[in-house]
Residue frames as qw, qx, qy, qz and C-alpha x, y, z in Angstrom:
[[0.923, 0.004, 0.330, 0.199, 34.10, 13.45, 14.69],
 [0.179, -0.603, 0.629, 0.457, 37.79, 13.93, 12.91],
 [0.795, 0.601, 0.072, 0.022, 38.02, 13.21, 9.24],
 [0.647, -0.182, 0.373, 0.639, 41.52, 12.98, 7.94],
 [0.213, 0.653, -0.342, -0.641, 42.20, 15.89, 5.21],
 [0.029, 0.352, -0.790, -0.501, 43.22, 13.38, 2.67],
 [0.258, 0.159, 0.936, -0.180, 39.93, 10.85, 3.32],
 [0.453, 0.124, -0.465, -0.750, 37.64, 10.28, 0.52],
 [0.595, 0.123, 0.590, -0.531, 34.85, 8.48, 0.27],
 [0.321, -0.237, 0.899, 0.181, 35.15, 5.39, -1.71],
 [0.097, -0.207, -0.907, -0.354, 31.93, 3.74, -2.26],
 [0.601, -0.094, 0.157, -0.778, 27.90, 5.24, -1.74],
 [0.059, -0.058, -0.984, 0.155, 26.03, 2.53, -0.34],
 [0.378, 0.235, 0.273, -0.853, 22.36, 4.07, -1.56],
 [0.480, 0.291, 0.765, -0.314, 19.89, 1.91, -2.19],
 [0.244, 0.023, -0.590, -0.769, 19.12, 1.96, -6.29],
 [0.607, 0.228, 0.305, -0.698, 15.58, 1.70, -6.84],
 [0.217, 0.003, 0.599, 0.770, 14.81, -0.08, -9.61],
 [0.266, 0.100, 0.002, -0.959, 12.14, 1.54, -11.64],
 [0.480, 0.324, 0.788, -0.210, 8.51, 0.68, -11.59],
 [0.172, 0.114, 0.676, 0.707, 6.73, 0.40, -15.06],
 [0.306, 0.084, 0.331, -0.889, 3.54, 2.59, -15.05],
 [0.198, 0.228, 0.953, -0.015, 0.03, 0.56, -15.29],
 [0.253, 0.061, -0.435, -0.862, -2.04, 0.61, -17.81],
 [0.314, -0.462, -0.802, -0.211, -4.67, -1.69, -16.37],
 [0.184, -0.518, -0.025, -0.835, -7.58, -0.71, -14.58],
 [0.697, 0.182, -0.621, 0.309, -7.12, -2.55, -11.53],
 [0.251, -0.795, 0.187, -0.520, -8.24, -0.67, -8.58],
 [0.826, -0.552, 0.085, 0.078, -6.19, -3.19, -6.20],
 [0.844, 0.207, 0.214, 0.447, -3.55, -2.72, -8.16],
 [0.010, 0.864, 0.333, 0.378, -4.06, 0.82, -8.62],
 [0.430, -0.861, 0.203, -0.180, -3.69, 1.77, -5.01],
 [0.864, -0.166, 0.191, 0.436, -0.03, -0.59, -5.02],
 [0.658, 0.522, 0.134, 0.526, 1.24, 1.94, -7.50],
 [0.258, -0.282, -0.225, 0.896, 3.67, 5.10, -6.42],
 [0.094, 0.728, 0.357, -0.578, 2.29, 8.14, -6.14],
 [0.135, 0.710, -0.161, -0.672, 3.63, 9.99, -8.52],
 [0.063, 0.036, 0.785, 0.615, 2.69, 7.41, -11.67],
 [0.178, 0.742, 0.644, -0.050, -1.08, 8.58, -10.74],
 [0.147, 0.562, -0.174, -0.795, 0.04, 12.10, -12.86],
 [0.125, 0.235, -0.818, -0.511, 0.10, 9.38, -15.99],
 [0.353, 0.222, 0.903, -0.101, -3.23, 8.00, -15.25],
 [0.091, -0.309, -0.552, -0.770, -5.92, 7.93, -17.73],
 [0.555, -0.150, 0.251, -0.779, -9.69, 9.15, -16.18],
 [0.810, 0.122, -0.548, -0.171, -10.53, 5.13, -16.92],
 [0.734, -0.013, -0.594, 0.329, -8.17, 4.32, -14.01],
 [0.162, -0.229, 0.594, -0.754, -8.77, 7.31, -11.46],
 [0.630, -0.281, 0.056, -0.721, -12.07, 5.97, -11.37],
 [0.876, -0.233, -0.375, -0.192, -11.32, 2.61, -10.67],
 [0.355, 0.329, -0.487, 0.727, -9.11, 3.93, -7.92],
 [0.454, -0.179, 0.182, -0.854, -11.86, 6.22, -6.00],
 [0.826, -0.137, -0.310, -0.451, -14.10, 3.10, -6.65],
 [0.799, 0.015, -0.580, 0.159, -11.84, 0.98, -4.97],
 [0.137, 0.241, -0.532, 0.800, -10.89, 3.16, -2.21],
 [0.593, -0.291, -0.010, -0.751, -15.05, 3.84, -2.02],
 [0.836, 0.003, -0.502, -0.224, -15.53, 0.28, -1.82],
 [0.513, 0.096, -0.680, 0.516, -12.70, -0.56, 0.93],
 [0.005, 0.197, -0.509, 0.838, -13.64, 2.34, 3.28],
 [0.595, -0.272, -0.082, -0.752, -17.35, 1.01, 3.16],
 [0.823, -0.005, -0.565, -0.062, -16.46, -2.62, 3.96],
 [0.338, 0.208, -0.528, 0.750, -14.07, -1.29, 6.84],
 [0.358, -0.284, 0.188, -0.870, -16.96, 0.54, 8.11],
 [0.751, -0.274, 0.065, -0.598, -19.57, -2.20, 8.35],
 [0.605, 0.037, -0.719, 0.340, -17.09, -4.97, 9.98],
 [0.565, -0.539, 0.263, -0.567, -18.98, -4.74, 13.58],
 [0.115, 0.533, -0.817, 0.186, -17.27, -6.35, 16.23],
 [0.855, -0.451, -0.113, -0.228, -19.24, -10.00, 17.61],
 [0.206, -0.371, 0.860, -0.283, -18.63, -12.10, 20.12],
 [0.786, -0.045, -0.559, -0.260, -19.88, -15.74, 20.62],
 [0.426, -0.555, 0.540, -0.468, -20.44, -17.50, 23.93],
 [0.714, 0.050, -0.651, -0.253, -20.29, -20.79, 24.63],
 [0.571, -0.401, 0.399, -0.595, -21.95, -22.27, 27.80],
 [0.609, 0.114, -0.782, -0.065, -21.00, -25.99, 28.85],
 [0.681, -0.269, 0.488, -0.475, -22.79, -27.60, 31.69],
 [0.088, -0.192, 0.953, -0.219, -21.67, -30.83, 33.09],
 [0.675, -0.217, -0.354, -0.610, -24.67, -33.42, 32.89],
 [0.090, -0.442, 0.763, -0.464, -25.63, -35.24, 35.63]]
């Protein structure tokens, strides 16, 4: 693609973020909502209710087993 020599570029059109405030509660649904990189600032109070909450999810995930249900209609005569 040709650019003109003279052709500048006006206006960036990147997405600002704004910033998130790091959480101080111990929240493990909350927890796992937060970026990554504000779990450098956690206290040991809030990895564990992280791990706990992950522990917790991946066991509930596990013992959802799939039913079924039939339902059998006969006509009376």
């Amino acid at each position: 693609m040709a650019v003109a020599v003279d052709a500048r570029i006006i206006k960036r059109t990147v997405g600002v973020r704004k910033p998130v405030d790091v959480y101080n509660g111990t929240n493990g649904e909350e927890l796992v909502q937060q970026p990554r990189h504000h779990r450098r600032h956690w206290t040991d109070r809030q990895w564990l209710a992280f791990e706990e909450y992950r522990r917790i999810e991946s066991e509930l995930s596990r013992d959802d087993k799939p039913s079924a249900a039939v339902w059998v209609v006969k006509p009376h005569k």
